[in-house]
N, C-alpha and C positions, 0 to 999 in steps of 0.2 A: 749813291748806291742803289741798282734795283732792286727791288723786293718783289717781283713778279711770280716767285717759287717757296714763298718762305708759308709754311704751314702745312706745304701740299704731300702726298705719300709721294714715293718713289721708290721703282724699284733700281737696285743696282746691275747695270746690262753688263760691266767687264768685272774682271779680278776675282783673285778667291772667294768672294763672297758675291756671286752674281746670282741673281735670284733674288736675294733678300729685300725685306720691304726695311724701309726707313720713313723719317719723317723730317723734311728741312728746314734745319733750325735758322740757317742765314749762310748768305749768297755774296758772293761779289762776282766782278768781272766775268770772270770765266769757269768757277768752283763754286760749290755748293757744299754746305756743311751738315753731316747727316747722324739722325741718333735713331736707336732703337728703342731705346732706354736701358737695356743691360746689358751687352757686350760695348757698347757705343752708348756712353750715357754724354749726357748734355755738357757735362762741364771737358767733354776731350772727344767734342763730336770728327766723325770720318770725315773728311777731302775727299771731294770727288771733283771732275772734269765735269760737266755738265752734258757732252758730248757721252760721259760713260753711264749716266741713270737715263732710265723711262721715267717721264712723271706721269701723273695721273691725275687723270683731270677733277682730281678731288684737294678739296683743303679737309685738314683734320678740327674739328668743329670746339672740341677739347683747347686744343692749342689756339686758336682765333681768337677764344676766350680768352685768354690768358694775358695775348697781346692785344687786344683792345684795352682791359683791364691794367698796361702796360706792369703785368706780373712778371717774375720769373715762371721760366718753362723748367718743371720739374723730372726728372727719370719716370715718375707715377703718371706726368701726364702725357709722355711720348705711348708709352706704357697700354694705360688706356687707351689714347688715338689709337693706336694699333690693332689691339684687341677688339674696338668697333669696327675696325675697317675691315677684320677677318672674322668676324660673326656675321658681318651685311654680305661680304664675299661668301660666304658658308649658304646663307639662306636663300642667295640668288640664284647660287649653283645646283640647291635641292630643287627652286620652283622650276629650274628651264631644263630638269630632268623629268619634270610631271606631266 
């Protein structure tokens, strides 16, 4: 199985929920399994086509830990990644305004 996608954000490019960030919990072939942590929480994470998310060339630093540590990936820590991804997203967008 590859794991070339697994920790990194992405956003979703098709379907009623296109725009949304997520975080990839685990991948096969051609699908990628994606959580938020509250609508899309870890234990009944979204299918997607691979073809239908943008990733981003980021890993969630939270969750890396996690599975190093070979922990469970908790909803609190999709959760968190997320919330740092959109604070760091927030403050980049102030400084290339200034």
């Amino acid at each position: 199985m590859m794991k070339e996608f697994i920790g990194h954000y992405c956003y979703s490019r098709a379907g009623h929920d296109s725009g949304k960030l997520y975080v990839v919990l685990y991948e096969n072939e051609n699908e990628v399994f994606l959580s938020d942590g509250h609508l899309r929480k870890t234990d009944k994470p979204k299918k997607k086509k691979k073809k239908h998310i943008q990733i981003i060339n980021r890993k969630a630093d939270i969750i890396e830990a996690r599975l190093r540590e070979d922990k469970p990936i908790t909803d609190a820590d999709v959760v968190n990644a997320i919330n740092v991804y959109s604070a760091d997203m927030e403050v980049s967008t102030c400084q290339n305004q200034m």
